[in-house]
C-alpha positions in Angstrom: 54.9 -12.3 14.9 55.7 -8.7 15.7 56.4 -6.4 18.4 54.2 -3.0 19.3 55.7 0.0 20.3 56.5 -1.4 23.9 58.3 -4.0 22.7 55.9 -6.5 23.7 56.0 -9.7 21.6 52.3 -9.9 19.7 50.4 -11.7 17.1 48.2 -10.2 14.4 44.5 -11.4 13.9 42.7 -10.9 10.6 39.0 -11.6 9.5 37.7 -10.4 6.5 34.2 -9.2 4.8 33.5 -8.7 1.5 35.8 -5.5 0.4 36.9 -4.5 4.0 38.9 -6.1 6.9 39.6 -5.5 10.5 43.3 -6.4 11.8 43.7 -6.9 15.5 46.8 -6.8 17.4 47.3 -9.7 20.3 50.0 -9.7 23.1 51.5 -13.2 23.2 50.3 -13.4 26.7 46.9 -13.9 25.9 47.5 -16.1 22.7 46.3 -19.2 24.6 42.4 -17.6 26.2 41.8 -15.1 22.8 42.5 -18.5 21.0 40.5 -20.4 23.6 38.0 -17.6 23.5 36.4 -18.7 20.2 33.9 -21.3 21.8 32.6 -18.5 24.1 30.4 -15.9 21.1 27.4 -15.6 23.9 28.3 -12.1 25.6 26.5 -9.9 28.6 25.2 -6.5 27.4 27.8 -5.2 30.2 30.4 -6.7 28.3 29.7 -6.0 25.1 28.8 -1.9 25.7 32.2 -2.4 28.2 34.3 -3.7 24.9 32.7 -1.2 22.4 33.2 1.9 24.3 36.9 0.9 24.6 37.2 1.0 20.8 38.7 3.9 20.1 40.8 4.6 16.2 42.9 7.0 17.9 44.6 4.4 19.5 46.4 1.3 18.8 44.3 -1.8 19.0 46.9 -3.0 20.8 46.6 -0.9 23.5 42.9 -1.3 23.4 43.6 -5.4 23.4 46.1 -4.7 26.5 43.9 -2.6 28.4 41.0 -5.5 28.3 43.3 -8.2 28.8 44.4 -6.7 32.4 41.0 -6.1 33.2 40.1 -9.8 32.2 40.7 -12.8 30.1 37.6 -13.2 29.4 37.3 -10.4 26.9 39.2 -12.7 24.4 35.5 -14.0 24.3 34.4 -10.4 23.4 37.0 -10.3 20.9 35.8 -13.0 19.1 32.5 -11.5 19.0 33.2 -8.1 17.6 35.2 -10.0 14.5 31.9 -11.8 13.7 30.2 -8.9 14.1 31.9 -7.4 11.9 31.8 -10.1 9.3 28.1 -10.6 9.2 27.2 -6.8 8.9 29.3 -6.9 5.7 28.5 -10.2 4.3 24.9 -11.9 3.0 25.0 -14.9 5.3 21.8 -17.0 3.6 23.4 -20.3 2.9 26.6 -19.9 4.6 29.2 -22.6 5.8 32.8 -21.3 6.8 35.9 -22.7 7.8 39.0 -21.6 9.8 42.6 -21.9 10.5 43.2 -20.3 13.6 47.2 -20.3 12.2 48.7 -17.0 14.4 48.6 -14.3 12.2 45.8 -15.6 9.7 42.3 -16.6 9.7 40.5 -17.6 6.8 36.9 -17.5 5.9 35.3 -19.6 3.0 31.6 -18.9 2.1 28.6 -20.4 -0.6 26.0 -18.3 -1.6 22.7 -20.3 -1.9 21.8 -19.4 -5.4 18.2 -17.6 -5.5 15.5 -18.3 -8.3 15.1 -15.3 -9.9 11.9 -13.4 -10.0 9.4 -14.3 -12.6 8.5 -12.3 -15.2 5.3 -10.7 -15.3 3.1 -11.7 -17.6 2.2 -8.5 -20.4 -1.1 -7.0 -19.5 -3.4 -7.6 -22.7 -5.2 -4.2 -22.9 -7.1 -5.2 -25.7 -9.0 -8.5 -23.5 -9.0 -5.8 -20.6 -11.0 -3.3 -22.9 -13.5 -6.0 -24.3 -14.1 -7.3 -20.4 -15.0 -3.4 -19.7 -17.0 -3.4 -23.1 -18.9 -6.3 -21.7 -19.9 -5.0 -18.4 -21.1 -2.0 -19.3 -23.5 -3.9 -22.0 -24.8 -6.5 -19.5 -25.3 -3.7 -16.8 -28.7 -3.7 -15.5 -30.2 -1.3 -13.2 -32.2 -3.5 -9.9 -35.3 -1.8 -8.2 -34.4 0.9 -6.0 -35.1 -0.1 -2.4 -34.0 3.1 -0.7 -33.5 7.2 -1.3 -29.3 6.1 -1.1 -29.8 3.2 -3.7 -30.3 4.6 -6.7 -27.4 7.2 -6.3 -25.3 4.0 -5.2 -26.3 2.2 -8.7 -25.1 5.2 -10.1 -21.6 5.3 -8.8 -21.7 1.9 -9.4 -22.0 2.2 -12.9 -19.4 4.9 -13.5 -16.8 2.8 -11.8 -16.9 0.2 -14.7 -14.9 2.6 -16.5 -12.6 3.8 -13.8 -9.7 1.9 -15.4 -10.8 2.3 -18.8 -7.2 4.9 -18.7 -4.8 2.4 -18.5 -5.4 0.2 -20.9 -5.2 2.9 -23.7 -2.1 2.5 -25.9 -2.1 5.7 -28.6 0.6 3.1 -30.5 -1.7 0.5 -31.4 -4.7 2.1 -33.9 -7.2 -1.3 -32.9 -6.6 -0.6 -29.6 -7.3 3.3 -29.5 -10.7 2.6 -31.4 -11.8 0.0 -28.8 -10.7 2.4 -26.3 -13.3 5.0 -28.0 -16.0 2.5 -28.3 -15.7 1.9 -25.0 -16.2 5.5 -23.7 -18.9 6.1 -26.3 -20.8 2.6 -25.3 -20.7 4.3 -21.4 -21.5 7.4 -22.2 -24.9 6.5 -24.6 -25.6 3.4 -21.7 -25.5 6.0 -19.0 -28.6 8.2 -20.2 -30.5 4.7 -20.2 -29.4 4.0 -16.6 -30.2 7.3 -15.4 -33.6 7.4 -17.0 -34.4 4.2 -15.0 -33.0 5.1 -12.1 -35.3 7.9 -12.2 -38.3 5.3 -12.6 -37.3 3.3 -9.9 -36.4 6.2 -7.4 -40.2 7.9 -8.4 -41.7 4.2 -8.0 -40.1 4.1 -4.5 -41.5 7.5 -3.3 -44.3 6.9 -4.1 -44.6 3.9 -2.3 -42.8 5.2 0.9 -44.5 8.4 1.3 -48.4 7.0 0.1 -48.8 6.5 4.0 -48.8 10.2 4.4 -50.7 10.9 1.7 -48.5 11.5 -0.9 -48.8 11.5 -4.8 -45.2 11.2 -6.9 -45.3 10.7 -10.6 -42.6 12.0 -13.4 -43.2 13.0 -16.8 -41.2 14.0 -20.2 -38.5 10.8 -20.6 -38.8 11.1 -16.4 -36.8 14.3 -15.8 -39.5 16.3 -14.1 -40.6 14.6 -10.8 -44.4 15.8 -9.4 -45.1 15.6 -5.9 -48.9 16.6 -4.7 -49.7 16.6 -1.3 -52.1 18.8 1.0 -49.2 20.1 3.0 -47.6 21.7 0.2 -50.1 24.7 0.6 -47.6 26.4 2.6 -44.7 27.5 1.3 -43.2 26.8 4.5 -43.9 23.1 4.0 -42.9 22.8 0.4 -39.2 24.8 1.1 -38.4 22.4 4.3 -39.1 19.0 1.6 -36.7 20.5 -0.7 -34.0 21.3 1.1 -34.5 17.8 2.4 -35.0 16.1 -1.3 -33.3 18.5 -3.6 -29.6 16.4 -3.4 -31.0 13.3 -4.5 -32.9 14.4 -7.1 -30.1 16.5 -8.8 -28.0 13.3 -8.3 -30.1 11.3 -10.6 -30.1 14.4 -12.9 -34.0 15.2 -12.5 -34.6 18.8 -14.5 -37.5 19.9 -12.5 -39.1 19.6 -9.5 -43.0 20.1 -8.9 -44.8 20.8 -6.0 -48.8 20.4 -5.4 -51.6 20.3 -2.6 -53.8 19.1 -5.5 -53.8 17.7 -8.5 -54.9 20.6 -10.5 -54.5 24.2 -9.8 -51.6 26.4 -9.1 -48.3 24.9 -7.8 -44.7 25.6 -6.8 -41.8 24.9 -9.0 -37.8 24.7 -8.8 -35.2 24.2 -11.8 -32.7 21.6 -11.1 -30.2 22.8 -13.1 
């Protein structure tokens, strides 16, 4: 027991957490409710803003303790409330149990820590198995028949993504792995000419079906690079620039060279390097 600066006989409360500790100085004539106060934690927002704007370092907690003790016994309630909130924004409370001695001027607080498992280990990525499984997609890849002017672009892309991750399973430490890793890339790029060329095939095939309705002829020639298209409207120039703007995208996507345009099969025509 000690006495503040008014000579006012007062006990001292402590709670600790973790490191840190908050001391709080009691007048004697609130022993009994600040004491009685610990089976009341539930607070109004009025009274808990009320109690925290009264806190105040520059001044003695016990003055801030007297000057809510005249305004009411209750706050021994809010008292209790701002020790706990102290102690659980400093302590890990998973798996906690406590108990007390509400001794004047001592408290005690005993805590267990639920151990948690700890994480497990991710299992090492095996680059080399990773490699192969690319290594077999690209081999068992095969181009289906092109159903619309977007498909054969999409089996395209489709394609090149088998190797998007190719990157990270390179390791320049490990020689078997860095010539699987080139095998891989040289595998892609000889298996893409023989996707393209059939892409080609299967987008010319498609034309010509779609467009027979209007009277159209489409055929390719040389390993299908250069794409033909006769047709009787394509004796105005008019006609045959307003098709290319309209075709010309596709065609460079599937890496066509050339581009031929005819109102018959024989004769003079138009032509356009795709380039």
């Amino acid at each position: 027991m000690i006495r503040d600066s008014k000579k006012r006989a007062s006990f001292t409360w402590t709670v600790k957490a973790g490191e840190k500790s908050i001391t709080v100085l009691v007048p004697l004539r609130y022993k009994k409710e600040f004491l009685a106060s610990m089976a009341k934690p539930n607070l109004t927002k009025e009274e808990y803003d009320t109690f925290m704007n009264g806190i105040d370092t520059r001044y003695p907690k016990a003055d801030i303790l007297d000057r809510i003790g005249k305004q009411n016994l209750i706050w021994g309630g809010v008292v209790t409330f701002f020790l706990i909130f102290i102690a659980s924004s400093q302590l890990d409370l998973s798996g906690y149990s406590s108990g007390s001695s509400n001794t004047p001027g001592s408290s005690t607080t005993q805590t267990t820590e639920t151990t948690k498992p700890a994480p497990k280990k991710k299992k090492p990525v095996d680059k080399k198995k990773k490699l192969n499984d690319i290594l077999t997609s690209i081999n068992e890849f095969k181009v289906e028949p092109v159903t619309s002017i977007f498909d054969a672009g999409n089996q395209k892309t489709k394609f090149y993504n088998l190797k998007s991750d190719v990157i990270n399973y390179r390791d320049e430490n490990d020689p078997e792995n860095m010539k699987l890793y080139e095998k891989v890339l040289n595998t892609h790029a000889k298996k893409l000419q023989l996707v393209l060329k059939d892409l080609r095939k299967g987008y010319v095939k498609f034309r010509a079906n779609d467009l027979w309705k209007d009277d159209f002829k489409v055929t390719c020639s040389g390993d299908c690079k250069t794409i033909t298209y006769i047709n009787w409207r394509f004796a105005a120039n008019a006609q045959i620039q307003d098709f290319h703007d309209d075709e010309r995208s596709y065609l460079k996507e599937l890496e066509f060279t050339r581009v031929n345009y005819k109102w018959i099969d024989y004769g003079e025509y138009t032509s356009y390097n795709l380039k």
